[in-house]
GUDO-372959 format. One record per residue (C-alpha): residue number from 0; residue in three letters; chain; x, y, z. Coordinates in Angstrom, 3 decimals. Example, Ala and Ser with C-alpha at 12.3 -4.5 7.8 and 13.67 -1.06 7.14 Angstrom:
! residues 2
 pos code unit     east    north       up
   0  ALA    A   12.300   -4.500    7.800
   1  SER    A   13.670   -1.060    7.140
//
This chain:
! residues 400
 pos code unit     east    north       up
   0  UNK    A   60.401  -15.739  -39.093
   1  UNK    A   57.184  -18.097  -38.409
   2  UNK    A   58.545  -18.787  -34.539
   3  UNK    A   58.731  -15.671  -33.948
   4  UNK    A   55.092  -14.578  -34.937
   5  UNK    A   54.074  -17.480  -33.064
   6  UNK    A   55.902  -16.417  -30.079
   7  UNK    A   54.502  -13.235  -30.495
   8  UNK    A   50.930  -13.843  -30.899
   9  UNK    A   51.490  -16.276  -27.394
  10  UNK    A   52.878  -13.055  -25.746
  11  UNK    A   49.634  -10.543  -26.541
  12  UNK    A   47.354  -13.953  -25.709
  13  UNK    A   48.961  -14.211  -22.498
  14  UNK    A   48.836  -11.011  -21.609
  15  UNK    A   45.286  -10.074  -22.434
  16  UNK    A   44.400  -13.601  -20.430
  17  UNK    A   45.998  -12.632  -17.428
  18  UNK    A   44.973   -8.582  -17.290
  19  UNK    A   41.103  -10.062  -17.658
  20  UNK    A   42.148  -12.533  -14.740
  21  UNK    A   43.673   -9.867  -12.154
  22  UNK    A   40.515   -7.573  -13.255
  23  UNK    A   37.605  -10.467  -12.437
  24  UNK    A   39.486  -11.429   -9.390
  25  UNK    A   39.693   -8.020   -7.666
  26  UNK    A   36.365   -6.426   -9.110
  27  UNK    A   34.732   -9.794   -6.892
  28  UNK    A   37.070   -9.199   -3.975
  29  UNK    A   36.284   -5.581   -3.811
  30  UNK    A   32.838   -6.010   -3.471
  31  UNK    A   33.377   -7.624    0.036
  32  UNK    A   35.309   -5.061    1.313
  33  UNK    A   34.197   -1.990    0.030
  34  UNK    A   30.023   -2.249    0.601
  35  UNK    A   29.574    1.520    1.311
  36  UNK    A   31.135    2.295   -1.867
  37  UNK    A   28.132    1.426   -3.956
  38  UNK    A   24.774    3.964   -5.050
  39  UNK    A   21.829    2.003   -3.952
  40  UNK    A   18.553    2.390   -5.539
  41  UNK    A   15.840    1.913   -2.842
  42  UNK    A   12.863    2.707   -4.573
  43  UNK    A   13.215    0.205   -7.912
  44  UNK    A   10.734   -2.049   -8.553
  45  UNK    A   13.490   -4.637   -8.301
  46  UNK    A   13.526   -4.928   -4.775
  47  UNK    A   10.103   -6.876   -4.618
  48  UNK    A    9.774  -10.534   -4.165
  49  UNK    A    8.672  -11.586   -7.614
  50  UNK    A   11.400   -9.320   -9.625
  51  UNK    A   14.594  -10.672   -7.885
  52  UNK    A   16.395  -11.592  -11.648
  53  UNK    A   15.112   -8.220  -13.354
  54  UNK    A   17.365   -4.966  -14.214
  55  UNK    A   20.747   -6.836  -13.266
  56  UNK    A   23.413   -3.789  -14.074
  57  UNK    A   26.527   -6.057  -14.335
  58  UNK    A   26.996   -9.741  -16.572
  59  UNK    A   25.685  -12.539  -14.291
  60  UNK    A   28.284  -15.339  -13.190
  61  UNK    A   28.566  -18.018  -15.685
  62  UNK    A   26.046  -21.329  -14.435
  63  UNK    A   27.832  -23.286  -11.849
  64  UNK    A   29.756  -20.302  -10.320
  65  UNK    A   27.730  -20.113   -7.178
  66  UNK    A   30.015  -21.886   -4.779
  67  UNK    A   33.449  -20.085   -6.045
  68  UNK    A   35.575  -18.691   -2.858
  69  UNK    A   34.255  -14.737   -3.662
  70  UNK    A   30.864  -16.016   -3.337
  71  UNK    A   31.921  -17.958   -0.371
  72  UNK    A   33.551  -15.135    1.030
  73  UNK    A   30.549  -12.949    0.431
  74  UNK    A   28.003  -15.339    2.380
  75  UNK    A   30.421  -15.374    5.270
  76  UNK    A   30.913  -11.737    5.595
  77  UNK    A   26.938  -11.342    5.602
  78  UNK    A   26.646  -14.013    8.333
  79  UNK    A   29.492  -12.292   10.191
  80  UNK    A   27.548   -9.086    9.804
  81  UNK    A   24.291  -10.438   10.860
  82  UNK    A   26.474  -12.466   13.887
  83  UNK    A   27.442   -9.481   15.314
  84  UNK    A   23.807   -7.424   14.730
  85  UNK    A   25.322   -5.201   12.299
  86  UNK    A   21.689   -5.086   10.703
  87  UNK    A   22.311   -2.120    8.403
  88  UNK    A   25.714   -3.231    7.292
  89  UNK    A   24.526   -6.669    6.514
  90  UNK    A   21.683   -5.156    4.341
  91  UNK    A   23.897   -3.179    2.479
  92  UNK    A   26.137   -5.516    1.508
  93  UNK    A   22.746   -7.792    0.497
  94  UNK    A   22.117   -5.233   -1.635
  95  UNK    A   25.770   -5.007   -3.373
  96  UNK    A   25.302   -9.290   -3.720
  97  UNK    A   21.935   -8.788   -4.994
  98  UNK    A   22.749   -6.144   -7.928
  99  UNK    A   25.828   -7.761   -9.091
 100  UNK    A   25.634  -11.655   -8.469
 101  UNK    A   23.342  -14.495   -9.756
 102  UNK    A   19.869  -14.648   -7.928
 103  UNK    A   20.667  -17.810   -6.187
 104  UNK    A   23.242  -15.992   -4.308
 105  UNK    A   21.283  -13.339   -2.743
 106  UNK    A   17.867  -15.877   -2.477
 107  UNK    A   20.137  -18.205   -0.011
 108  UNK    A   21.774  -15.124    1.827
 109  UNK    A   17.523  -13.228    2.141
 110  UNK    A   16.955  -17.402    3.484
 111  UNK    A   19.587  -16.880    5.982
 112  UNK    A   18.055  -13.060    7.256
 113  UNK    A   14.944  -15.182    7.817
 114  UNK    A   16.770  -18.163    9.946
 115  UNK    A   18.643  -15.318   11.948
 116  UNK    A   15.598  -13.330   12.561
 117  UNK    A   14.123  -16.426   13.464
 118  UNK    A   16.713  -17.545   15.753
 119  UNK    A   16.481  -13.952   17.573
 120  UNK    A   13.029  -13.608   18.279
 121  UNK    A   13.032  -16.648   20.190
 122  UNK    A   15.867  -14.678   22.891
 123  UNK    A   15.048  -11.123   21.686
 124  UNK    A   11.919   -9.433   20.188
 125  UNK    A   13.577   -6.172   19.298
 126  UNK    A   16.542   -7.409   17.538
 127  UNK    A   14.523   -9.383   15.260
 128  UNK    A   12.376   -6.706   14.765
 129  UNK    A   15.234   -4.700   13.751
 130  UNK    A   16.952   -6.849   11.419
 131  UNK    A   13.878   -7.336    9.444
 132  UNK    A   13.357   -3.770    9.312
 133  UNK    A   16.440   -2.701    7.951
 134  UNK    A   15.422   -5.395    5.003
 135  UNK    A   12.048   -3.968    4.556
 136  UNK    A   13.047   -0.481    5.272
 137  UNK    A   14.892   -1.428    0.783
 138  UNK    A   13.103   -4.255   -0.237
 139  UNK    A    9.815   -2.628    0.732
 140  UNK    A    7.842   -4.998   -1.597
 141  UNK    A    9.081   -8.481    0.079
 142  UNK    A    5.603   -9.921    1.093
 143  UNK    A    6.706  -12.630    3.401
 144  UNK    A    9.547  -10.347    5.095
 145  UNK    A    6.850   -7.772    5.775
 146  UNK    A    4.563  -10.717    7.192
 147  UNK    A    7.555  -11.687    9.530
 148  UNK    A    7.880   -8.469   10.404
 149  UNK    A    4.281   -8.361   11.435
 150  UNK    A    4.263  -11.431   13.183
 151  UNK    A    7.231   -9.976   15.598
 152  UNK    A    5.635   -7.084   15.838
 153  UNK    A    2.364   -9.073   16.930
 154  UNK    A    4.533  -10.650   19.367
 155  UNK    A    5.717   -7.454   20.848
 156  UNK    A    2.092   -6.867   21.454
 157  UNK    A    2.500   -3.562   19.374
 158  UNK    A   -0.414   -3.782   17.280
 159  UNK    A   -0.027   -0.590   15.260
 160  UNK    A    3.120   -1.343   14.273
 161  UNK    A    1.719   -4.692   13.141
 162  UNK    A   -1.036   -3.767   10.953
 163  UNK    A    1.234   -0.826    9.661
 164  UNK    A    3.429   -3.790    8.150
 165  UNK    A    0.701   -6.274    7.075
 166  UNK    A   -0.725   -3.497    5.547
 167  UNK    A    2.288   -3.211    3.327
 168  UNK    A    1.845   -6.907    2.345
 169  UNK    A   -1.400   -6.206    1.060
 170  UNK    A   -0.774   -3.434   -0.941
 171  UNK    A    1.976   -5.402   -2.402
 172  UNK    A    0.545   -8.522   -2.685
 173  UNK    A   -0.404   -9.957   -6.235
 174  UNK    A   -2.707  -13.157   -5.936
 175  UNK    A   -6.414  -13.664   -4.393
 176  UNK    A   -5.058  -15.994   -2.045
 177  UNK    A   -2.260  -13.512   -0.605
 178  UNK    A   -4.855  -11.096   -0.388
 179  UNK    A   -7.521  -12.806    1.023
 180  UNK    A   -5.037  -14.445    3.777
 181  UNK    A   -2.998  -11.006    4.577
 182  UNK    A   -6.657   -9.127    4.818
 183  UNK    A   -7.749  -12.117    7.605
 184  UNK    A   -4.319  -11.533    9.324
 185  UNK    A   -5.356   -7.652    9.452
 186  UNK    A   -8.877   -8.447   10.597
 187  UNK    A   -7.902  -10.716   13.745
 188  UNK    A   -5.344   -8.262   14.471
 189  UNK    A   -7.371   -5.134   14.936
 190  UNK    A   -9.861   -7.449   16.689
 191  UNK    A   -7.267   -7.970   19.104
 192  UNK    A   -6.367   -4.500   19.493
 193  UNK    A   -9.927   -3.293   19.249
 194  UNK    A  -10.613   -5.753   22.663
 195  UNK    A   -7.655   -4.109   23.988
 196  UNK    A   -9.123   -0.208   23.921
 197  UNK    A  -12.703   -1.712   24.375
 198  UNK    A  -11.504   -3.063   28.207
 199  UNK    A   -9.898   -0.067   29.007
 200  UNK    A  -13.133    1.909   27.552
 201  UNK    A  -10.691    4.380   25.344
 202  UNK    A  -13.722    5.051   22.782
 203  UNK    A  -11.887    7.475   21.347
 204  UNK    A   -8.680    5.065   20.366
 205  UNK    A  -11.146    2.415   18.922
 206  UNK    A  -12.418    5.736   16.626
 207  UNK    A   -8.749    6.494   15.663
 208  UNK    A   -7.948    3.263   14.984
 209  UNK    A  -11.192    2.710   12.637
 210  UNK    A  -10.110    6.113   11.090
 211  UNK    A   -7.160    5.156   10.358
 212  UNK    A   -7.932    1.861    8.676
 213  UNK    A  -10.476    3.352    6.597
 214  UNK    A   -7.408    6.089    5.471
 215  UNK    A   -5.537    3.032    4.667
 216  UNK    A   -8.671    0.407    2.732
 217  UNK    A  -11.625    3.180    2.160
 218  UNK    A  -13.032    0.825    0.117
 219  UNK    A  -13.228   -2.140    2.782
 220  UNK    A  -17.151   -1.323    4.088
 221  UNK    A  -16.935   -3.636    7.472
 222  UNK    A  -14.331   -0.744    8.463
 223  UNK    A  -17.244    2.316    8.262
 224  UNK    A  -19.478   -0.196   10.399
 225  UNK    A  -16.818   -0.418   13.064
 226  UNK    A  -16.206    3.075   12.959
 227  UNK    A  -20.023    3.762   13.729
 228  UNK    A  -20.456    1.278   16.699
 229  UNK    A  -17.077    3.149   17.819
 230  UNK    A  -18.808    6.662   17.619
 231  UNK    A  -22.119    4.890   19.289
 232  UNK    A  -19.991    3.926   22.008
 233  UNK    A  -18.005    7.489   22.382
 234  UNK    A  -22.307    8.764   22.566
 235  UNK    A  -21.293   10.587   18.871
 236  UNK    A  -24.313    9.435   17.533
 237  UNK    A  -24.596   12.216   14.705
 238  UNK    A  -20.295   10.762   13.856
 239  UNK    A  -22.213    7.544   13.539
 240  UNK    A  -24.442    8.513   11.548
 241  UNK    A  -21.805   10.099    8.676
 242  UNK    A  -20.272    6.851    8.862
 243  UNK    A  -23.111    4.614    7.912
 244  UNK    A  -24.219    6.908    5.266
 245  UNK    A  -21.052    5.575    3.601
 246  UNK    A  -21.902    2.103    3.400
 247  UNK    A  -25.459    2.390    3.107
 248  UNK    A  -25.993    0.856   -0.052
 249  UNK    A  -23.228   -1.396   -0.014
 250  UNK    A  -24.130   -5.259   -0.874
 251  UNK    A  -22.132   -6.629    2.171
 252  UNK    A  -23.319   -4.674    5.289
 253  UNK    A  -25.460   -2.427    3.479
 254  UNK    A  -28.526   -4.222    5.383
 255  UNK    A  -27.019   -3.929    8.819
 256  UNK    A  -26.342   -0.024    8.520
 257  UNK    A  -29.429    0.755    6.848
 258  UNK    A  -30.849   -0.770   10.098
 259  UNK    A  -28.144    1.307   12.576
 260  UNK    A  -29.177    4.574   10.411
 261  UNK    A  -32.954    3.951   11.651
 262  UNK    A  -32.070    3.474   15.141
 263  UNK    A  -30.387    6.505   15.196
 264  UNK    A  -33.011    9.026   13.431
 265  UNK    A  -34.918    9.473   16.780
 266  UNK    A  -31.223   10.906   18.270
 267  UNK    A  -30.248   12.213   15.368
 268  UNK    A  -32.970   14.047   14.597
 269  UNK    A  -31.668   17.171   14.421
 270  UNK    A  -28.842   15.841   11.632
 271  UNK    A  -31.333   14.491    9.357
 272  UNK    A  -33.954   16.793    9.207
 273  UNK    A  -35.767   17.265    6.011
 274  UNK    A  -34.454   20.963    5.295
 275  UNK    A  -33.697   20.844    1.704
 276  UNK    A  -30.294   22.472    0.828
 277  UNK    A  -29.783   21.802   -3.247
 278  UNK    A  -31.458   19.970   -5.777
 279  UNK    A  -29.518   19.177   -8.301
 280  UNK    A  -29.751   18.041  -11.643
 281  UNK    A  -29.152   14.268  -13.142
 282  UNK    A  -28.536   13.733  -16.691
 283  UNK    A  -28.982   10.137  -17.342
 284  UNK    A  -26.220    8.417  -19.402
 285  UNK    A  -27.500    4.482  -20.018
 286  UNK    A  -28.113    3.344  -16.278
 287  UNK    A  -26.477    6.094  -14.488
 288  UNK    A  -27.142    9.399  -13.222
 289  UNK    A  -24.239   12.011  -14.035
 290  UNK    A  -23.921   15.668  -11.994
 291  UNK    A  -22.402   18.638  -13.012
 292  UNK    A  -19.771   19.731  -10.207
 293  UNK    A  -16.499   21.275   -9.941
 294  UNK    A  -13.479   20.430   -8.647
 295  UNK    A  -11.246   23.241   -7.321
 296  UNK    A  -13.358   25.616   -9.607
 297  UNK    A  -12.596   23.473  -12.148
 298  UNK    A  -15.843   22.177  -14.125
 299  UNK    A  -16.788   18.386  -13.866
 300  UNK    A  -18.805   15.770  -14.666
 301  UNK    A  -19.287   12.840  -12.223
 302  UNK    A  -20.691   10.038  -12.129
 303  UNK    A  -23.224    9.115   -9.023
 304  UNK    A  -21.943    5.910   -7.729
 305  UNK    A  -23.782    5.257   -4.171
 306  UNK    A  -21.929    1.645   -3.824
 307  UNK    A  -18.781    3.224   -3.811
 308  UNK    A  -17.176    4.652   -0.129
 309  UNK    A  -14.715    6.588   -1.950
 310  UNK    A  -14.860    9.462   -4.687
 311  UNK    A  -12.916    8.537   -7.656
 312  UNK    A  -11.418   10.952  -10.047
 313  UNK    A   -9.232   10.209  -13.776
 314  UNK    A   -5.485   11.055  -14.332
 315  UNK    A   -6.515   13.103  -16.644
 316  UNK    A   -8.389   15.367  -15.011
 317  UNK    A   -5.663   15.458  -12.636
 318  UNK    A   -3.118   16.757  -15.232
 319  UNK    A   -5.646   19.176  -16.568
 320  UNK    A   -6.307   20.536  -13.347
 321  UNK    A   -3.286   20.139  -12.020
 322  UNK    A   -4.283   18.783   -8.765
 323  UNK    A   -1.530   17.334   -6.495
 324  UNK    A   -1.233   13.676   -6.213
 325  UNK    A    0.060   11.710   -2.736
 326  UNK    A    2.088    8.963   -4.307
 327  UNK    A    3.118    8.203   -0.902
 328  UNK    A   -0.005    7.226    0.332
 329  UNK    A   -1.794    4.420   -1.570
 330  UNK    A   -5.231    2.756   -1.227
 331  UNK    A   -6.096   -0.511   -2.203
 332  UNK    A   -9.914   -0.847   -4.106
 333  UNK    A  -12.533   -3.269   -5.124
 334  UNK    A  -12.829   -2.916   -8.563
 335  UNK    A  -15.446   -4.482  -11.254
 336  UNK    A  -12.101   -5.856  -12.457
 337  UNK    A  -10.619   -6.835   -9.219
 338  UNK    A   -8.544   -5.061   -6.832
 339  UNK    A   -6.701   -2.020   -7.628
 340  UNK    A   -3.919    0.254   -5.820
 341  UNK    A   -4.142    3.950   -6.199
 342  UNK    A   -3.040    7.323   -5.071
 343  UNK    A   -4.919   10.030   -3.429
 344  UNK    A   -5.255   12.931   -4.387
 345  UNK    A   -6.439   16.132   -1.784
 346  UNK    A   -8.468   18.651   -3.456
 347  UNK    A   -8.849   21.920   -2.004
 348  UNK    A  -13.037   21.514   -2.478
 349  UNK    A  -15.569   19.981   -4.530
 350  UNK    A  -18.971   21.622   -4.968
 351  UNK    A  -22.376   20.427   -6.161
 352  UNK    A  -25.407   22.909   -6.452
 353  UNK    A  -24.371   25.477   -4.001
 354  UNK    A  -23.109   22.876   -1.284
 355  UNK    A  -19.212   22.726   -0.924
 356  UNK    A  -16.803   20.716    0.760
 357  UNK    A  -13.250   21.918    1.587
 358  UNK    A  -10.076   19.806    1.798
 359  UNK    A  -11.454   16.928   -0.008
 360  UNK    A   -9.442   13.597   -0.121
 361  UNK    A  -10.180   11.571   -3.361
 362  UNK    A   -8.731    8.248   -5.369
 363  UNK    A   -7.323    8.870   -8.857
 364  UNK    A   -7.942    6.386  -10.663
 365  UNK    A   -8.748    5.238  -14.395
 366  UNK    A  -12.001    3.307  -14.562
 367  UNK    A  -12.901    1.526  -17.420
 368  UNK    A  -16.570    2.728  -16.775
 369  UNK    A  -15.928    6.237  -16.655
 370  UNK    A  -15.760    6.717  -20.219
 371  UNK    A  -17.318   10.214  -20.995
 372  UNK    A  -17.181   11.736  -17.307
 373  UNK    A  -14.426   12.518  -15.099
 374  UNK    A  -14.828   10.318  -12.155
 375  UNK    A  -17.234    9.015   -9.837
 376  UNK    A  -19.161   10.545   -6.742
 377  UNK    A  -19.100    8.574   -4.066
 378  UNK    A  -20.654    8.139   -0.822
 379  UNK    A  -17.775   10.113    1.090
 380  UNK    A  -19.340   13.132   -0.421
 381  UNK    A  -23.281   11.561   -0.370
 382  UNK    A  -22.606   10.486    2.938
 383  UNK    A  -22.761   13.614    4.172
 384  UNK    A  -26.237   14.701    3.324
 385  UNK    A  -29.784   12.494    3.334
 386  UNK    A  -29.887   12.626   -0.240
 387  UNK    A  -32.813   11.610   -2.400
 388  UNK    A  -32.998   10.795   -5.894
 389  UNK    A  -35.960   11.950   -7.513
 390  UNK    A  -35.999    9.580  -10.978
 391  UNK    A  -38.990   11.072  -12.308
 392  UNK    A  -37.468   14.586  -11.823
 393  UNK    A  -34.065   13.366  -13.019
 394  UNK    A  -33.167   15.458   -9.815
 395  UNK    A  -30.831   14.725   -6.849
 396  UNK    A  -32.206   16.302   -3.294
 397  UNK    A  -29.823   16.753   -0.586
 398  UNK    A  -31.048   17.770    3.160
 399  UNK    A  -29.552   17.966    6.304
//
């Protein structure tokens, strides 16, 4: 009787071993071989560089099971992939390896994308360009792919393309240094480019390209600067002058477009003449001025902030008024507390006193400042005017 519940007990543990040994074998093998199978989740957070061992949906290998013959077999298929410029396959099946194996497997197969984009650009330009892009085009937070990307790009001599992608970095970039290197990468690039319209004397390209960057950083002042020497140069004087009312006050090149602005009041005369429009209000709050506006109808209270180039609102005036929000476009801001990514937000007008501005683009964002008012009034709407604030009035003038 004993032998035989032995024998028995051998059977079940034998089978039970070898159904969990057919099961691991073919759930690895399958992922080789059936790539297009899988859901993929482009947008997670996962897919940036510093989050490669978060949200893993499936047990990792145990340690020491890098090298095993699926792995193997994995890492050859991807090479194979790449081999034969099969970009989009090969990313797919990076992505498979990267949700369901150990980090180190998908960190050495992103190592070999790099080498083989390498590798092309040295015979081809475009194929690199489009191996890298199918990467980015998922793992749209990868700094130093995106950087690659832009070098190729900068190679190809297409500069938009370029400082679409380092532009990416930055707004995905974490650390001062990253920041402060990606931001000099952008800089010498548009310099470049900027030289390029200059010599051909297409004014109108350097003013769409300053545009553009400003849509992108609103908050980086040297861009508004550009922007006005670009309108000086297209004989918009009145263009340049809107500009540099953006930046007047700002600590970096506040100086220098203070000094632009009186230049141009002679030609501009006619754009800041002293006809008064509104006077409006202040009510003092510490060291600050607020004004009483409204933002699509909807009553406000903003703080005047002449040092900032953008017009800030709160989330939750956003929810209250339920103003749309562009999650797809994000800017990147100078904060008290560093730098900050936000969305914008377009707002069908904003009025003070009885002057109003239609199809209004501002930054939501939650300041730590902006405690009792709902945002911050910045010189994208000042700009506009030749404002005056009258502190013994508590009263801010706008003119023409």
């Amino acid at each position: 009787m004993r032998t035989r519940v032995i024998l028995l007990v051998g059977l079940i543990f034998g089978a039970v071993f070898a159904v969990d040994w057919y099961w691991g074998t073919h759930k690895s093998t399958a992922l080789v071989t059936s790539v297009e199978s899988r859901n993929h989740n482009p947008q997670s957070d996962k897919h940036s560089v510093g989050a490669l061992a978060v949200n893993k949906k499936h047990p990792l290998p145990a340690p020491g099971a890098v090298n095993t013959p699926n792995h193997e077999r994995a890492r050859d298929a991807f090479e194979r992939l790449l081999a034969n410029r099969q970009f989009s396959k090969a990313i797919e099946l990076y992505q498979d390896i990267y949700t369901h194996y150990d980090e180190s497997v998908s960190s050495q197969l992103r190592n070999v994308l790099f080498e083989k984009s390498a590798e092309l650009a040295k015979l081809d330009l475009e194929l690199a360009a489009q191996a890298l892009t199918s990467y980015v085009q998922l793992f749209y937070r990868d700094v130093d792919a995106l950087l690659r990307l832009a070098r190729i790009h900068e190679q190809q001599q297409d500069h938009q393309q370029s400082l679409l992608r380092l532009q990416e970095a930055h707004a995905a970039a974490h650390t001062q240094v990253d920041l402060d290197h990606i931001q000099s990468r952008i800089d010498r690039v548009i310099g470049d480019f900027a030289q390029v319209l200059a010599k051909s004397k297409d004014h109108n390209g350097l003013v769409s390209l300053y545009r553009a960057m400003i849509e992108r950083q609103p908050n980086h002042a040297p861009y508004y600067l550009a922007l006005a020497q670009a309108h000086i140069a297209a004989d918009s004087p009145q263009a340049a002058l809107t500009a540099l009312r953006y930046i007047e006050y700002d600590s970096q090149v506040g100086m220098q477009a203070r000094e632009m602005i009186a230049n141009l009041d002679d030609i501009g005369r006619d754009f800041v003449s002293d006809q008064k429009l509104s006077a409006v209000p202040l009510i003092p709050i510490g060291k600050h001025f607020v004004v009483n506006a409204q933002v699509n109808g909807f009553p406000v209270k903003l703080m005047l902030d002449t040092g900032a180039s953008i017009t800030v609102i709160k989330s939750e005036l956003v929810r209250t008024a339920g103003i749309p929000v562009d999650h797809s476009h994000i800017v990147t801001l100078t904060t008290a507390n560093g730098r900050a990514h936000a969305p914008i937000a377009h707002l069908n007008q904003i009025q003070l006193g009885n002057q109003t501005v239609t199809r209004f683009k501002v930054v939501v964002l939650d300041l730590d400042e902006l405690t009792g008012v709902d945002g911050l009034l910045g010189m994208d709407f000042l700009g506009r005017y030749r404002f005056t604030i009258d502190r013994e009035h508590n009263t801010l003038v706008l003119n023409k």
